[in-house]
mmCIF file of the N, C-alpha and C atoms, coordinates in Angstrom:
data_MODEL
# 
_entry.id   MODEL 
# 
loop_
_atom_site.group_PDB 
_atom_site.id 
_atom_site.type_symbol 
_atom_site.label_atom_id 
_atom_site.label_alt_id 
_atom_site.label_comp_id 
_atom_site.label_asym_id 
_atom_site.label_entity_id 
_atom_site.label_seq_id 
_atom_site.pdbx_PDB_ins_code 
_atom_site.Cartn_x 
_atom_site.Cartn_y 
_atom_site.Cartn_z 
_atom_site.occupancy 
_atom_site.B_iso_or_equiv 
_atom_site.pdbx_formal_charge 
_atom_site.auth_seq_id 
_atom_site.auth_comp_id 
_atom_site.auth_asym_id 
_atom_site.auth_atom_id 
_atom_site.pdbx_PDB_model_num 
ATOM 1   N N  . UNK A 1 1  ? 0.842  -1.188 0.000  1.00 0.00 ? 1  UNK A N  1 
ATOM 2   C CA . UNK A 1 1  ? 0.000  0.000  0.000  1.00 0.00 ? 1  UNK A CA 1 
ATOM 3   C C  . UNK A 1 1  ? 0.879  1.240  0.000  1.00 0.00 ? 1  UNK A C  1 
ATOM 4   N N  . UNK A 1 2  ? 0.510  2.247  -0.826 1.00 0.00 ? 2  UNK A N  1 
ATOM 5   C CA . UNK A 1 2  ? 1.292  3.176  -1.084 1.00 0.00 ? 2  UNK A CA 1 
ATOM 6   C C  . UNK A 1 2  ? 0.533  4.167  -0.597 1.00 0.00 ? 2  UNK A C  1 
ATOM 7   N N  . UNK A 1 3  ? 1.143  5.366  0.607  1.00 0.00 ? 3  UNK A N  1 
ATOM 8   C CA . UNK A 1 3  ? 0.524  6.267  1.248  1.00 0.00 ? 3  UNK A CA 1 
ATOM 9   C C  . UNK A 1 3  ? 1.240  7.861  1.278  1.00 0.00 ? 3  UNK A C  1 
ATOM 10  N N  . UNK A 1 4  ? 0.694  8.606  0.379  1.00 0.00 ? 4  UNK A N  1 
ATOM 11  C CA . UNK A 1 4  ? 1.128  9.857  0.465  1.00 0.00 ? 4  UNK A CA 1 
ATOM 12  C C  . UNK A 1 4  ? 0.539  10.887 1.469  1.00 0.00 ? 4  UNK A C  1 
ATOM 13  N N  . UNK A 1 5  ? 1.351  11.249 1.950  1.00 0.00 ? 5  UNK A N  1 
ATOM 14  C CA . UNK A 1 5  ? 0.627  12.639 2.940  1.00 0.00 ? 5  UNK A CA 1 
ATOM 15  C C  . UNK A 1 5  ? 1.801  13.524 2.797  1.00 0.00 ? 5  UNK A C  1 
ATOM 16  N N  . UNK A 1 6  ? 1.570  14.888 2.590  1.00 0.00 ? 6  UNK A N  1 
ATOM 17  C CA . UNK A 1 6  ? 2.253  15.987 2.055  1.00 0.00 ? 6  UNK A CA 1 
ATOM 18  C C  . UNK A 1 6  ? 2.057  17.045 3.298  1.00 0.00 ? 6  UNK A C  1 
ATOM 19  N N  . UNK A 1 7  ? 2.131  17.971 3.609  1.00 0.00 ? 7  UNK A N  1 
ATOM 20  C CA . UNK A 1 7  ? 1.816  19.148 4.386  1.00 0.00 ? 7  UNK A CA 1 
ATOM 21  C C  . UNK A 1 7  ? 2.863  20.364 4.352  1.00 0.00 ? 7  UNK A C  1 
ATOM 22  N N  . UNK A 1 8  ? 2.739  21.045 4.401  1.00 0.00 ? 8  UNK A N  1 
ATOM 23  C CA . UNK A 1 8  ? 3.069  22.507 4.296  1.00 0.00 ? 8  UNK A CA 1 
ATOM 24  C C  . UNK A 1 8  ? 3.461  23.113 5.832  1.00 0.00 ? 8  UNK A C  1 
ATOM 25  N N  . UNK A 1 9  ? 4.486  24.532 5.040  1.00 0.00 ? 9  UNK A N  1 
ATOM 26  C CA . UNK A 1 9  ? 4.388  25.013 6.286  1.00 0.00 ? 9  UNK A CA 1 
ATOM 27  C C  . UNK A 1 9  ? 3.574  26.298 5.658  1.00 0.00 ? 9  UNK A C  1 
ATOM 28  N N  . UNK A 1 10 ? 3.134  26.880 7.447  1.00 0.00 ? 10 UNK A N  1 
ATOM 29  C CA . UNK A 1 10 ? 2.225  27.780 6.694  1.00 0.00 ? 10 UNK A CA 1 
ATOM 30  C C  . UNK A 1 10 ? 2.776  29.062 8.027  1.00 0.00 ? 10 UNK A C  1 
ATOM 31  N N  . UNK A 1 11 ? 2.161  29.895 7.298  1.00 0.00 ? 11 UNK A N  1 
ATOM 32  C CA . UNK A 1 11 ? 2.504  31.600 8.972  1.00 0.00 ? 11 UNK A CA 1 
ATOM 33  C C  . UNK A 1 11 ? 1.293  31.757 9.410  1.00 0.00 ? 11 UNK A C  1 
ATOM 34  N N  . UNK A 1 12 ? 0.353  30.964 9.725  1.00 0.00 ? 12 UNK A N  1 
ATOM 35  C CA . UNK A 1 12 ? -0.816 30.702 10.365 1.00 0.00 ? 12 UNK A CA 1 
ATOM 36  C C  . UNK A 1 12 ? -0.340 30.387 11.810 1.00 0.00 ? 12 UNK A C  1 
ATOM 37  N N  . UNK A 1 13 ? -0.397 31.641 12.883 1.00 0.00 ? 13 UNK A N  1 
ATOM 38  C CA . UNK A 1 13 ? 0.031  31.605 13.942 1.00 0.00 ? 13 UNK A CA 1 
ATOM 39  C C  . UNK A 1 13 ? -1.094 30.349 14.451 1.00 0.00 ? 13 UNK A C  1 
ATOM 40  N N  . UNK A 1 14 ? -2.132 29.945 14.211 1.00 0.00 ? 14 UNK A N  1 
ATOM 41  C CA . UNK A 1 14 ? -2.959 28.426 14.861 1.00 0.00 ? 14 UNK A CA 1 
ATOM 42  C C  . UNK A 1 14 ? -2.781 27.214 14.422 1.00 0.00 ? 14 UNK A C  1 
ATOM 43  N N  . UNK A 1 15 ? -1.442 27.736 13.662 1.00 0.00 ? 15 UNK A N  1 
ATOM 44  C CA . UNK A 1 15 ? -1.144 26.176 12.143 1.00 0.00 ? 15 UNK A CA 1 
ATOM 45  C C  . UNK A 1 15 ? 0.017  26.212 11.893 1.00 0.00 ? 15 UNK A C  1 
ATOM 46  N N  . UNK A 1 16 ? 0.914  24.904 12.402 1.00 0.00 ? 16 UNK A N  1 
ATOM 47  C CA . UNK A 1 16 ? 2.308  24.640 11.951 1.00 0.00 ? 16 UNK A CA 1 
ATOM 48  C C  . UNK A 1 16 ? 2.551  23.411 11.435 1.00 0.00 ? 16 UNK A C  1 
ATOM 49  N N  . UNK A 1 17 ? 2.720  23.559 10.530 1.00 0.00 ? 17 UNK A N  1 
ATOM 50  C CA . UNK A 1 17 ? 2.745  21.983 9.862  1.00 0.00 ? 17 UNK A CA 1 
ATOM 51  C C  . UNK A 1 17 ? 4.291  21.807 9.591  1.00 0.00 ? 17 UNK A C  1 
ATOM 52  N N  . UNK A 1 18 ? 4.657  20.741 9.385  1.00 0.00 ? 18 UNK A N  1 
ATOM 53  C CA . UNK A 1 18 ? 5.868  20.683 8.628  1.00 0.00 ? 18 UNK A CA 1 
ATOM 54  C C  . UNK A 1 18 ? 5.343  19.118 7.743  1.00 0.00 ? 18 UNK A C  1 
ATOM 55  N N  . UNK A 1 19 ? 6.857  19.263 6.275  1.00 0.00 ? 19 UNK A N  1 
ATOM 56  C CA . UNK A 1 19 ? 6.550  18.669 5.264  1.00 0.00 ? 19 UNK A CA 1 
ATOM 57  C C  . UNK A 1 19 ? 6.808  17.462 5.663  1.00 0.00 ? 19 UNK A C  1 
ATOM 58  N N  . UNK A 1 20 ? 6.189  16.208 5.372  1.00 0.00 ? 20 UNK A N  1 
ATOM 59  C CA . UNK A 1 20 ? 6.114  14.515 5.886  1.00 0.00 ? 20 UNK A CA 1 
ATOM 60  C C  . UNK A 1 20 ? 5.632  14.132 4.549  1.00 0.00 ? 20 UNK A C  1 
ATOM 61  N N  . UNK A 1 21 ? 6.597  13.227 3.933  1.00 0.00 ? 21 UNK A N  1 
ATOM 62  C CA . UNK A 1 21 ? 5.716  12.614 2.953  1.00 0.00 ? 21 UNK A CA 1 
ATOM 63  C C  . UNK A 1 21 ? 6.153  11.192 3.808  1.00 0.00 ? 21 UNK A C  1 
ATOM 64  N N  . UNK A 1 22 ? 5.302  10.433 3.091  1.00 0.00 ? 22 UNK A N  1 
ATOM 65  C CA . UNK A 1 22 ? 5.638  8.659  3.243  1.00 0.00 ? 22 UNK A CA 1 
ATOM 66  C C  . UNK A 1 22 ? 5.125  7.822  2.043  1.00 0.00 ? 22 UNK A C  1 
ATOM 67  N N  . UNK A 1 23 ? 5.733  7.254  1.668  1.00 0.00 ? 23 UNK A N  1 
ATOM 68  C CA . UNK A 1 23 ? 5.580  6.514  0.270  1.00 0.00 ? 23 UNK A CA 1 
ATOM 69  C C  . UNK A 1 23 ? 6.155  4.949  0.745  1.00 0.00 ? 23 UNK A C  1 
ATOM 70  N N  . UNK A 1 24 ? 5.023  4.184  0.219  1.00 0.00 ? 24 UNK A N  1 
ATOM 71  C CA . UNK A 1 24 ? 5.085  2.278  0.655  1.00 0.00 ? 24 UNK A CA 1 
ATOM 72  C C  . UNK A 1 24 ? 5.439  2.522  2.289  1.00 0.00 ? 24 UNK A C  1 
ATOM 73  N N  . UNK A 1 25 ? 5.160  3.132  2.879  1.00 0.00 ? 25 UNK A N  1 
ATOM 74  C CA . UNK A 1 25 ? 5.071  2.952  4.868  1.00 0.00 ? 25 UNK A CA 1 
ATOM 75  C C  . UNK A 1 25 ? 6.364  3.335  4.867  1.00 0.00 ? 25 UNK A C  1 
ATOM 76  N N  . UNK A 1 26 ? 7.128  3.749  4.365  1.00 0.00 ? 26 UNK A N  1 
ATOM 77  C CA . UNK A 1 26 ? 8.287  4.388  4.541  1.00 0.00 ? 26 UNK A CA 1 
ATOM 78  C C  . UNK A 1 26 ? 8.506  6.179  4.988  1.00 0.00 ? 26 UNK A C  1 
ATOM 79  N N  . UNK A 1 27 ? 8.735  6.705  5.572  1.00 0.00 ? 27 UNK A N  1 
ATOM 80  C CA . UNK A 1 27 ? 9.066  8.201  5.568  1.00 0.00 ? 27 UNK A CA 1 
ATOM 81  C C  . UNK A 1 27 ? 9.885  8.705  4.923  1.00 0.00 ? 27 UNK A C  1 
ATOM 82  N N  . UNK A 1 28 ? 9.972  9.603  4.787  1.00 0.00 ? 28 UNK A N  1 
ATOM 83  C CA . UNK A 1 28 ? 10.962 10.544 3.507  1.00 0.00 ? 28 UNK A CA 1 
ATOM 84  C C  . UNK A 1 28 ? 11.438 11.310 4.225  1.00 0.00 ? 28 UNK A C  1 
ATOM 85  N N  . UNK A 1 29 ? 10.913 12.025 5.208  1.00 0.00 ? 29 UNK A N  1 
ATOM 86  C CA . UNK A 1 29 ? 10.966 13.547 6.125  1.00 0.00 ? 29 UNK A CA 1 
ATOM 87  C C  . UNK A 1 29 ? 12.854 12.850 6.321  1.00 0.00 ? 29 UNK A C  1 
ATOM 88  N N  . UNK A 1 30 ? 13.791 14.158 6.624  1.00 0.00 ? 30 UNK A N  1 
ATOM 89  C CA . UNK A 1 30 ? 14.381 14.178 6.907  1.00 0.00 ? 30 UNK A CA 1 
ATOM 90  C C  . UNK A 1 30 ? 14.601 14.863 8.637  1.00 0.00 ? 30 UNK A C  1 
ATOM 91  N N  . UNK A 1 31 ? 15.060 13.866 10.184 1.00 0.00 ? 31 UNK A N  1 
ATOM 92  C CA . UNK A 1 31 ? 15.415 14.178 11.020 1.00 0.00 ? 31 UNK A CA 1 
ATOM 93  C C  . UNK A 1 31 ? 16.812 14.830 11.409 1.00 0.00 ? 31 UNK A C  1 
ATOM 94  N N  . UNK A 1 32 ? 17.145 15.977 11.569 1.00 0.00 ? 32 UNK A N  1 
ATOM 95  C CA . UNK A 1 32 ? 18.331 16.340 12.354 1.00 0.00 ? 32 UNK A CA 1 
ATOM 96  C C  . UNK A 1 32 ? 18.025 16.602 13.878 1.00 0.00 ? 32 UNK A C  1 
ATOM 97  N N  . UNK A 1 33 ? 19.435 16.815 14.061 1.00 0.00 ? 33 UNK A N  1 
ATOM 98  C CA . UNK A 1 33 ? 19.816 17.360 15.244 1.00 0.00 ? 33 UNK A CA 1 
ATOM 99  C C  . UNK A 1 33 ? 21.204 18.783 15.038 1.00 0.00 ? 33 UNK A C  1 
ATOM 100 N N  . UNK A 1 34 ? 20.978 19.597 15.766 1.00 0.00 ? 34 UNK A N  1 
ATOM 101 C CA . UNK A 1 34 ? 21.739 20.822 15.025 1.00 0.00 ? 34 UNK A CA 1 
ATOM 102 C C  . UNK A 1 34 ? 21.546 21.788 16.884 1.00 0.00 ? 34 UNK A C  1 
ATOM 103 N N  . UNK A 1 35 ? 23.063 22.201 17.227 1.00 0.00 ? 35 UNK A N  1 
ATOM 104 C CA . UNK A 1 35 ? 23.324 23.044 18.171 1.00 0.00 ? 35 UNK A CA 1 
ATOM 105 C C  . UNK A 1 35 ? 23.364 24.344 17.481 1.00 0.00 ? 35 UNK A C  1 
ATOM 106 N N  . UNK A 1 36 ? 22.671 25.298 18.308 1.00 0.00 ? 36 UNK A N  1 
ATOM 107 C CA . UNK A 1 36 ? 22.588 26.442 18.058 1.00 0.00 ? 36 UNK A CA 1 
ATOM 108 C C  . UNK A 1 36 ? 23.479 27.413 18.933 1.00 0.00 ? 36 UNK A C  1 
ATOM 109 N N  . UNK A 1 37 ? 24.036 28.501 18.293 1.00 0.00 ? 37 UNK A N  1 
ATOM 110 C CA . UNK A 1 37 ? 24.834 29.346 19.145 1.00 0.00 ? 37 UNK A CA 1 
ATOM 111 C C  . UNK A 1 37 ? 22.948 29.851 20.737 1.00 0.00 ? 37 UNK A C  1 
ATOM 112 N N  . UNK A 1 38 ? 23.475 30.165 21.435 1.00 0.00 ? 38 UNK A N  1 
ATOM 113 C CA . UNK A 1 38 ? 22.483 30.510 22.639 1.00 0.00 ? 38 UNK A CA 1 
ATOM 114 C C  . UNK A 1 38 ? 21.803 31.394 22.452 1.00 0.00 ? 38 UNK A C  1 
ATOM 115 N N  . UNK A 1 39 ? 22.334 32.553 21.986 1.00 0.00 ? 39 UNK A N  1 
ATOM 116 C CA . UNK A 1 39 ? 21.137 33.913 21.383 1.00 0.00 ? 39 UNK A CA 1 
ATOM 117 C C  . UNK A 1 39 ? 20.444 33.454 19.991 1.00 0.00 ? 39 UNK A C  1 
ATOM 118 N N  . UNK A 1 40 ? 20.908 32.509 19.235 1.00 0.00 ? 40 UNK A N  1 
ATOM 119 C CA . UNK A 1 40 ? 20.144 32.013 18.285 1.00 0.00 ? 40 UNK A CA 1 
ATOM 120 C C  . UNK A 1 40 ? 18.971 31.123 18.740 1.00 0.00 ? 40 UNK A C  1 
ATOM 121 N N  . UNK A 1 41 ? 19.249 30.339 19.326 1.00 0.00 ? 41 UNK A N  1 
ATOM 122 C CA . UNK A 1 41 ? 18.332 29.038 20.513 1.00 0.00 ? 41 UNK A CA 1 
ATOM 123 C C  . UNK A 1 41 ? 17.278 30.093 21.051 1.00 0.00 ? 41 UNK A C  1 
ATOM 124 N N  . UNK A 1 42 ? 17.756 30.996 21.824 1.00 0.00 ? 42 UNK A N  1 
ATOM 125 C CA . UNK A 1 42 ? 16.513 32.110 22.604 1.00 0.00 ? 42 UNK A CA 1 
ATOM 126 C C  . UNK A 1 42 ? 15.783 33.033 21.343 1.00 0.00 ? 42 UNK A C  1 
ATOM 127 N N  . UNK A 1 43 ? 16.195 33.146 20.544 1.00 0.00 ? 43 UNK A N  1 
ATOM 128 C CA . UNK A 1 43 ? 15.410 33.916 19.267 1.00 0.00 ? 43 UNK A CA 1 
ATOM 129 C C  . UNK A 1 43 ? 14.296 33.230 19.052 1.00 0.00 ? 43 UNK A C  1 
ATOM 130 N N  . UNK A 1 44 ? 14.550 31.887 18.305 1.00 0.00 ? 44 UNK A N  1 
ATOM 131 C CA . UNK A 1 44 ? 13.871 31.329 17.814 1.00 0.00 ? 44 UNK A CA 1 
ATOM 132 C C  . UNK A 1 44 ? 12.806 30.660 18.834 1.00 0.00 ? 44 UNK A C  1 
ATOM 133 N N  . UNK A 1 45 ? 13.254 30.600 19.914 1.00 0.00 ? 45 UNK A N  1 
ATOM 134 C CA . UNK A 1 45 ? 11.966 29.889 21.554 1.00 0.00 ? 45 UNK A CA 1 
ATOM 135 C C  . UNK A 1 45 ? 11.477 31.760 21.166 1.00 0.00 ? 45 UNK A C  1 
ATOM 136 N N  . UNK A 1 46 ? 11.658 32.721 20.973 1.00 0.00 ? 46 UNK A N  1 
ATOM 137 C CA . UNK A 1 46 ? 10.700 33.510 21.094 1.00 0.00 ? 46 UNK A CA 1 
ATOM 138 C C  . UNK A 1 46 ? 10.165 33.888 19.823 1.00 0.00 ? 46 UNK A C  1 
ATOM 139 N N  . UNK A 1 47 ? 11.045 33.631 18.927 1.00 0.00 ? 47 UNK A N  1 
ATOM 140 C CA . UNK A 1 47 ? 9.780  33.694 17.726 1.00 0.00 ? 47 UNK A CA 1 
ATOM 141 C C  . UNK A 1 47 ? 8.762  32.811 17.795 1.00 0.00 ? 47 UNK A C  1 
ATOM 142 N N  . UNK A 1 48 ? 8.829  31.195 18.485 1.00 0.00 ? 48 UNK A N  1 
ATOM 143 C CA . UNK A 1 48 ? 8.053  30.438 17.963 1.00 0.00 ? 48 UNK A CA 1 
ATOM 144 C C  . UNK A 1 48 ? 7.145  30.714 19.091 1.00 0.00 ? 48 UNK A C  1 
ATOM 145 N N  . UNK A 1 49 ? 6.990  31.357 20.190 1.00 0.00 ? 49 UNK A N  1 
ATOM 146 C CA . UNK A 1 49 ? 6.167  31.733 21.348 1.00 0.00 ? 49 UNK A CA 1 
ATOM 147 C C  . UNK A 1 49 ? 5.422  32.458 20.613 1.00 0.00 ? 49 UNK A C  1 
ATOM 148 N N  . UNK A 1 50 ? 5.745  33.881 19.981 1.00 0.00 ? 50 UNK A N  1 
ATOM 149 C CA . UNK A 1 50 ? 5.053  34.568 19.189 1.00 0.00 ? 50 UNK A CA 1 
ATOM 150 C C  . UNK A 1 50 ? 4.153  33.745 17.949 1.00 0.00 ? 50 UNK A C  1 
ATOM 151 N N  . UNK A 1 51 ? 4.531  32.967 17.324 1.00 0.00 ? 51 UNK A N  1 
ATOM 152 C CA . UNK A 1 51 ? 3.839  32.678 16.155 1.00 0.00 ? 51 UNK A CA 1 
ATOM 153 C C  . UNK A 1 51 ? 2.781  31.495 16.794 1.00 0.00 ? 51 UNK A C  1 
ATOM 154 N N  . UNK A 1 52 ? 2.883  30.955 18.202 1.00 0.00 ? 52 UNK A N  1 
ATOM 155 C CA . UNK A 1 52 ? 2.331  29.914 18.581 1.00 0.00 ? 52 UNK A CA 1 
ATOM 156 C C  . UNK A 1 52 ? 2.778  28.796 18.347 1.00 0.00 ? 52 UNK A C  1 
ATOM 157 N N  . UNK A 1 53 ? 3.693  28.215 17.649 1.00 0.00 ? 53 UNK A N  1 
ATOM 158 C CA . UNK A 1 53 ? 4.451  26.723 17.215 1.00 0.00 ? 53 UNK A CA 1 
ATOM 159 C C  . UNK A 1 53 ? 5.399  26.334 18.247 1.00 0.00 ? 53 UNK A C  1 
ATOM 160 N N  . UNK A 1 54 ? 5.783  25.609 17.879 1.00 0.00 ? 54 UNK A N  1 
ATOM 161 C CA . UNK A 1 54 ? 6.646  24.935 19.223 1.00 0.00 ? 54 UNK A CA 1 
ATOM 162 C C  . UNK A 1 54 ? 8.294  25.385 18.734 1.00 0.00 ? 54 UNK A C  1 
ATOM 163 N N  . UNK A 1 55 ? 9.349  25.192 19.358 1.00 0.00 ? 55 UNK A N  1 
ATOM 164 C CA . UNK A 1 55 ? 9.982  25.296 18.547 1.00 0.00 ? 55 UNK A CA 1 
ATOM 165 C C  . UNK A 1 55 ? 10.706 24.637 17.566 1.00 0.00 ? 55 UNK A C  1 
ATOM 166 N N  . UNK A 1 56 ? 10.944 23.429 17.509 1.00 0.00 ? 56 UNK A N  1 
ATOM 167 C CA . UNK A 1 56 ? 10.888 22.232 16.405 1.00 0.00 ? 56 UNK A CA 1 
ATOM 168 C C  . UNK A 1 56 ? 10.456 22.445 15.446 1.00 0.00 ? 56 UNK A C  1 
ATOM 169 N N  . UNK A 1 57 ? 8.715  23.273 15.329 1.00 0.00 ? 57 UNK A N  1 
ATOM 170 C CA . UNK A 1 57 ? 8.611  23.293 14.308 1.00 0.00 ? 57 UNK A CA 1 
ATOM 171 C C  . UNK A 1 57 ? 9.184  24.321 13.376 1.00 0.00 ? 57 UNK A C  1 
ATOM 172 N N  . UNK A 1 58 ? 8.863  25.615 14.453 1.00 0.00 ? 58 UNK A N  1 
ATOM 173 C CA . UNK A 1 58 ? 9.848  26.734 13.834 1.00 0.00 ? 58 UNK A CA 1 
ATOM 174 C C  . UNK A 1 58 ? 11.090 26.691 13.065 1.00 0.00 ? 58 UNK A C  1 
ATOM 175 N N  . UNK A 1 59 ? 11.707 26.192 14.194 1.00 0.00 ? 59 UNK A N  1 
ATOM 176 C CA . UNK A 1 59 ? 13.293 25.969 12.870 1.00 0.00 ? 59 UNK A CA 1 
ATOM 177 C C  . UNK A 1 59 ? 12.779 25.149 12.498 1.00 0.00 ? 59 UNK A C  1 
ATOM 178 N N  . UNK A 1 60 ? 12.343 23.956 11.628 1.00 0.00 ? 60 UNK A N  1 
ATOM 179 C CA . UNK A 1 60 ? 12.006 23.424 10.471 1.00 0.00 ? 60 UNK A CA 1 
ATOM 180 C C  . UNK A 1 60 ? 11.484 24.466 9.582  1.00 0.00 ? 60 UNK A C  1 
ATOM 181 N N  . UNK A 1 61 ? 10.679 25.905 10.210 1.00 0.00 ? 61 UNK A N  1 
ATOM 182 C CA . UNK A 1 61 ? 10.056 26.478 9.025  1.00 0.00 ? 61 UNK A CA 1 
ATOM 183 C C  . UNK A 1 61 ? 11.343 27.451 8.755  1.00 0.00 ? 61 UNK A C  1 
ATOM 184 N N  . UNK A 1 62 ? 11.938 27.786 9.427  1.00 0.00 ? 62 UNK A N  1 
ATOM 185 C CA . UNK A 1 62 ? 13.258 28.826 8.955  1.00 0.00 ? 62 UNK A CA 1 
ATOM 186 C C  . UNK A 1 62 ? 14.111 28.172 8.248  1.00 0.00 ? 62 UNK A C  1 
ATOM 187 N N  . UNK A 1 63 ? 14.473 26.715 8.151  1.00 0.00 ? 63 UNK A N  1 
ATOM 188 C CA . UNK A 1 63 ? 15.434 26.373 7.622  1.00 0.00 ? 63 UNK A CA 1 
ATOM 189 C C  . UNK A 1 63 ? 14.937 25.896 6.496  1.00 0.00 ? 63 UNK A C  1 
ATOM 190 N N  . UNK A 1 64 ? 13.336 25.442 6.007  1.00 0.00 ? 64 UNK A N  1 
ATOM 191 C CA . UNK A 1 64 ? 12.447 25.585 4.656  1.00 0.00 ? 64 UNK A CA 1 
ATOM 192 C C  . UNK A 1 64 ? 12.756 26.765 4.100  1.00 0.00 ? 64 UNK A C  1 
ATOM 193 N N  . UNK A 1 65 ? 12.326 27.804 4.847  1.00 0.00 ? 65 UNK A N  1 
ATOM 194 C CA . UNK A 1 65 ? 12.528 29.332 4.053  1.00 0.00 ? 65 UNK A CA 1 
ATOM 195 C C  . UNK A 1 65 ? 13.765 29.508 3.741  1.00 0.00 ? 65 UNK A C  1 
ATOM 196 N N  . UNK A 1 66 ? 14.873 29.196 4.238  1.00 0.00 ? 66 UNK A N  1 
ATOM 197 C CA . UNK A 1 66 ? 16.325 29.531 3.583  1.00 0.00 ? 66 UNK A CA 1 
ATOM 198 C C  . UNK A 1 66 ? 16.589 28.493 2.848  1.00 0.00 ? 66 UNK A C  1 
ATOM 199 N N  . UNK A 1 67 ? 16.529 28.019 2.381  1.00 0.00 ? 67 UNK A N  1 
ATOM 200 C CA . UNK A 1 67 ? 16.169 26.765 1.572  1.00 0.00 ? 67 UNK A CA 1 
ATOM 201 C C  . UNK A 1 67 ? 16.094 27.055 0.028  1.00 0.00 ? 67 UNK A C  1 
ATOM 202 N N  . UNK A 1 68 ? 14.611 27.418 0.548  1.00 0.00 ? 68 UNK A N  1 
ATOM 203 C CA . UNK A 1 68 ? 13.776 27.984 -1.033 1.00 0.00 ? 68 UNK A CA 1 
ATOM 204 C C  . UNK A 1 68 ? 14.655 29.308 -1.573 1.00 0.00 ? 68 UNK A C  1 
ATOM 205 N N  . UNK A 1 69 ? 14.792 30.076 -0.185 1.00 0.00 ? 69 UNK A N  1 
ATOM 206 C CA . UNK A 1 69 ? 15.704 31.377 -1.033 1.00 0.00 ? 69 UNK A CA 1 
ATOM 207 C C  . UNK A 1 69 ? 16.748 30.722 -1.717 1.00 0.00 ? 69 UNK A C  1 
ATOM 208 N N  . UNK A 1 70 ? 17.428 29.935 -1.231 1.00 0.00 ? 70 UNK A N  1 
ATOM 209 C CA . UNK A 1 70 ? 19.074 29.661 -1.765 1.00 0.00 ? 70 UNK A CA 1 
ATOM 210 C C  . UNK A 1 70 ? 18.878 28.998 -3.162 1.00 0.00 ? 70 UNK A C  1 
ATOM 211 N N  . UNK A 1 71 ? 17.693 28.114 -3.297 1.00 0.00 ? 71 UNK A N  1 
ATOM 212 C CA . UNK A 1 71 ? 17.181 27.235 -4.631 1.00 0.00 ? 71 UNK A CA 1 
ATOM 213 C C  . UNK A 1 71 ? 16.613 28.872 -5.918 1.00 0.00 ? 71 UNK A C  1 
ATOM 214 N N  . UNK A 1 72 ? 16.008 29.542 -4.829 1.00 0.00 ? 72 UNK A N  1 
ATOM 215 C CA . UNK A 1 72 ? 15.296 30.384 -5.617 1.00 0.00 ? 72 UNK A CA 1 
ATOM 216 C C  . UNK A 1 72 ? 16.879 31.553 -6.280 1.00 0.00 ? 72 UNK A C  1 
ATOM 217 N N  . UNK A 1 73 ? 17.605 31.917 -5.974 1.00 0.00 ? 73 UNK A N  1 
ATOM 218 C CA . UNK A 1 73 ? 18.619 32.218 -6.066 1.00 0.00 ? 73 UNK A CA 1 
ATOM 219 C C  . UNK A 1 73 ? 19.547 31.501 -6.944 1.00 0.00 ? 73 UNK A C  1 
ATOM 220 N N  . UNK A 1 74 ? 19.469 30.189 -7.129 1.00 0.00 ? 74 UNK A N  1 
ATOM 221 C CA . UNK A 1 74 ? 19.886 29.401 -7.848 1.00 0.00 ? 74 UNK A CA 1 
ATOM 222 C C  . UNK A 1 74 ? 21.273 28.666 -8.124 1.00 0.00 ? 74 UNK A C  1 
ATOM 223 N N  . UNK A 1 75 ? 21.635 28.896 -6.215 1.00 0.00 ? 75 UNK A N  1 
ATOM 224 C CA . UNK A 1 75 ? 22.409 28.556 -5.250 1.00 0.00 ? 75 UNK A CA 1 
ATOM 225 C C  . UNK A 1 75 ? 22.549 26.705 -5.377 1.00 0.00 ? 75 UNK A C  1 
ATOM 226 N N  . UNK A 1 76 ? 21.364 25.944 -4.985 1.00 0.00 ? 76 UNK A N  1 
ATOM 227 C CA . UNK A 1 76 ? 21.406 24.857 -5.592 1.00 0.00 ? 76 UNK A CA 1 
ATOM 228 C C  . UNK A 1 76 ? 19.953 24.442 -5.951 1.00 0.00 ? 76 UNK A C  1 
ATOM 229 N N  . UNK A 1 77 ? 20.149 23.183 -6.715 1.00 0.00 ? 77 UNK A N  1 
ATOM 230 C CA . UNK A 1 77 ? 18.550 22.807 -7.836 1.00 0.00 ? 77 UNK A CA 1 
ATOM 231 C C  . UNK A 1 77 ? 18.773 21.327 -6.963 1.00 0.00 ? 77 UNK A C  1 
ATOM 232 N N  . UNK A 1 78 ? 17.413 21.038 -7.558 1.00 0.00 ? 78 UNK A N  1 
ATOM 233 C CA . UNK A 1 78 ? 16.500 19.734 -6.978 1.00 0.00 ? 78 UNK A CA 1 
ATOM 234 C C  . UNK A 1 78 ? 17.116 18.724 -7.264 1.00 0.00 ? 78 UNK A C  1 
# 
């Protein structure tokens, strides 16, 4: 059985999604782990206070958005 589920991130301070696909019961999503300098770590616990997300999801959505810029820039392709 082959199962797609897709999701988005969105700036819907009541809505944080991050992207999950899974194809044949497998996951695709990629997990890290990543140390942050300490005023970077406290930024982002207060951006994601502000936007309502946790922060996990947050940096997943900051590091989507620099992402797309760097692709969109044409920094690197798919």
């Amino acid at each position: 059985m082959t199962v797609l589920v897709l999701h988005h991130f969105t700036l819907n301070k009541k809505q944080a999604r991050i992207m999950s696909i899974t194809v044949q019961n497998k996951t695709v999503s990629k997990r890290i782990n990543v140390t942050l300098p300490d005023r970077t770590g406290q930024l982002i616990e207060k951006l994601a206070k502000t936007e309502g997300r946790s922060v996990s999801s947050m940096a997943a959505y900051l590091l989507q958005k620099a992402v797309d810029e760097v692709r969109t820039q044409g920094l690197i392709k798919d």
